[in-house]
N, C-alpha and C positions, 0 to 999 in steps of 0.2 A: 435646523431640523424642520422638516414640512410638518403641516401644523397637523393635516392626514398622515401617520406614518401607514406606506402600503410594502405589502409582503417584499417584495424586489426589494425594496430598500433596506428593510431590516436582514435580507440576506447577504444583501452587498456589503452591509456594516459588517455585522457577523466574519463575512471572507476578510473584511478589512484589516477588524479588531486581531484577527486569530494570525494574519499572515505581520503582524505586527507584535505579537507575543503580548498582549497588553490585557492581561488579567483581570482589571476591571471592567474595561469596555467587552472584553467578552463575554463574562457573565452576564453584566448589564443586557446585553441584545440576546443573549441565549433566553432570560427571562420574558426581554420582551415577546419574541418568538415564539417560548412555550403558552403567554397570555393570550397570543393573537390564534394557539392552535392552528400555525405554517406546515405545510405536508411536512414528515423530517425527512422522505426522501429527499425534498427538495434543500431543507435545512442540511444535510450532509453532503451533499453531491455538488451545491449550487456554493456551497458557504463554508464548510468546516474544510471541504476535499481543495477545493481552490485555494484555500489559504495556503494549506501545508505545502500545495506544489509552491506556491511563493518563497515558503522556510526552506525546503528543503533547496529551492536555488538561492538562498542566500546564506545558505549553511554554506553547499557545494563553494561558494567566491569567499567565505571567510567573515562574512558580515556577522553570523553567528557561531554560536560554539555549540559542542556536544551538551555540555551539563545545561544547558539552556535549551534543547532540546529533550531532555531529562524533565525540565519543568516544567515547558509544553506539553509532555502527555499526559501529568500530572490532571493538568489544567483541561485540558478535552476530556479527560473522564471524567470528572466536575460538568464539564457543558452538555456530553451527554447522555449525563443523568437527568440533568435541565431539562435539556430538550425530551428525554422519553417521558416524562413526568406529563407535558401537555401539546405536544405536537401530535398530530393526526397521524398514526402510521402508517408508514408505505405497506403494499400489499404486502400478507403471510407468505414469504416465500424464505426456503432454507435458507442457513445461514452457509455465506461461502468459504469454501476452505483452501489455505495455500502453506504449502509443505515447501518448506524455503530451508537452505543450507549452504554450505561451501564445501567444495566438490573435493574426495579425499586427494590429499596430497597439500593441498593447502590449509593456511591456518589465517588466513588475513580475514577477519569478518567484520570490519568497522562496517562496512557497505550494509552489510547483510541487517546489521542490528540498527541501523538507524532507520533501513527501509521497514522493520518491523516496530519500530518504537510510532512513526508516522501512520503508518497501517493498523495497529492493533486497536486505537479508540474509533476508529470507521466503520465496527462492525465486522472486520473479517475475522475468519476464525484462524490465526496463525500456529502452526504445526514449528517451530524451530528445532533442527535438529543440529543445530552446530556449526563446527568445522570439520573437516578432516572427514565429510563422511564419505563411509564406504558407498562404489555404486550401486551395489543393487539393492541399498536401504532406499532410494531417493522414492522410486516406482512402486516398491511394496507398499512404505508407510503413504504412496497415495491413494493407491487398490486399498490398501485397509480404513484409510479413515475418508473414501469418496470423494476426495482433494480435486476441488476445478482446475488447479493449477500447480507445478512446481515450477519455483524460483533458485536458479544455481547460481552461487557468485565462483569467477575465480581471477586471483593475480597472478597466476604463475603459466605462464605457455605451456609448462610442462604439464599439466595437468587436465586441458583442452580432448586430449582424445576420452578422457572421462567423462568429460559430457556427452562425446557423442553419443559412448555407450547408452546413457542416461534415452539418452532420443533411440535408439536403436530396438530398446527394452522397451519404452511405450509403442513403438512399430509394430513388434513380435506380441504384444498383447493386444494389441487393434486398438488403442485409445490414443494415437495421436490424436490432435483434433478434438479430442474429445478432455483429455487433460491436457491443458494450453502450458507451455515449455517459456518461459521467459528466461534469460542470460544476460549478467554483467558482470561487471567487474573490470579491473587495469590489462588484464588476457585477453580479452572480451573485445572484442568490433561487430559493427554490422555488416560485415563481409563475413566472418564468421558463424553467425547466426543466422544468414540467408542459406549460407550451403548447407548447414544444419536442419535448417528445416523450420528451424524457430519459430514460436507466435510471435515472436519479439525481442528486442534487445534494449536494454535502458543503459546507458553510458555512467547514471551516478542516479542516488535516490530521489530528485526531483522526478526524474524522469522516468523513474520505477512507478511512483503513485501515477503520475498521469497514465502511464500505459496499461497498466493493471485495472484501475479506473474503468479504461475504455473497454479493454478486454472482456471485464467480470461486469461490470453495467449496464450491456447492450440488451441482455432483455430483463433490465428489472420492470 
């Protein structure tokens, strides 16, 4: 360990510890972290968010399990409490919201909740509404709760022309663009999602935090 510990480092630990599920060295560097008072945007974005794209692709090949990603979020709402206790914070700005669900006719929602179990210590404000929802909940509940984003999973082909809907409905209200449309799921292609219109398409939940990430970060 350098005898100077400098910010970089203790965030690269942090992404280290945390894409390693390892309990103590997390805390440990979240502590150091809150002493040294590290921006925590820079602590979440640079260090907690890196990590989890790590788990989540080594969920997605089998190296880890569900109930150990159960323990993982356990463990980040532990770190940041750490971290809010004496990290600098990122600028006052709302907190953001994404209204996520499985598109009615489907009931397959492992995707869905493991992309929320990753997401919900990050700071986003997660709206879950299920499975099997009807369409024109998806649009409402995000006109009603100002949602930057809905997230639709679905496994079934059959159930595809329900999302367009979904995209159809943000049209007719003028908030494409404006509420960002992500899509996945085993139905789900990026050929799909281009003709759709999509802000995006994430293939499995590694790939949902990165792109979500990139999406909802661009002007913190």
């Amino acid at each position: 360990m350098p005898a100077r510990i400098n910010e970089k480092y203790i965030i690269k630990q942090l992404c280290t510890a945390v894409a390693a599920m390892d309990e103590t060295a997390t805390i440990s560097w979240a502590v150091k972290a809150s002493e040294k008072k590290i921006n925590l945007h820079l602590l979440v974005h640079d260090g907690l968010c890196k990590g989890l794209e790590i788990v989540s692709e080594k969920y997605e090949t089998g190296e880890y399990i569900l109930p150990q990603l159960v323990d993982l979020s356990k463990l980040l709402d532990t770190t940041m409490s750490i971290l809010n206790s004496g990290g600098i914070p990122a600028p006052d700005v709302r907190q953001q919201v994404i209204v996520m669900g499985v598109v009615e006719g489907d009931i397959h929602d492992i995707g869905k909740n493991i992309l929320k179990l990753m997401l919900t210590p990050l700071g986003f404000r997660i709206i879950d509404m299920g499975r099997d929802v009807p369409i024109p909940l998806f649009v409402q509940t995000a006109i009603r709760e100002k949602a930057d984003m809905i997230c639709i999973s679905s496994s079934l082909s059959t159930t595809l022309p329900g999302i367009s809907q979904v995209m159809n409905q943000l049209k007719s209200n003028g908030l494409n663009g404006e509420i960002k449309l992500i899509v996945g799921g085993d139905a789900v292609s990026e050929a799909f999602a281009a003709r759709l219109g999509a802000d995006g398409y994430a293939p499995n939940a590694a790939m949902g935090v990165k792109l979500i990430k990139s999406l909802l970060t661009k002007n913190d």
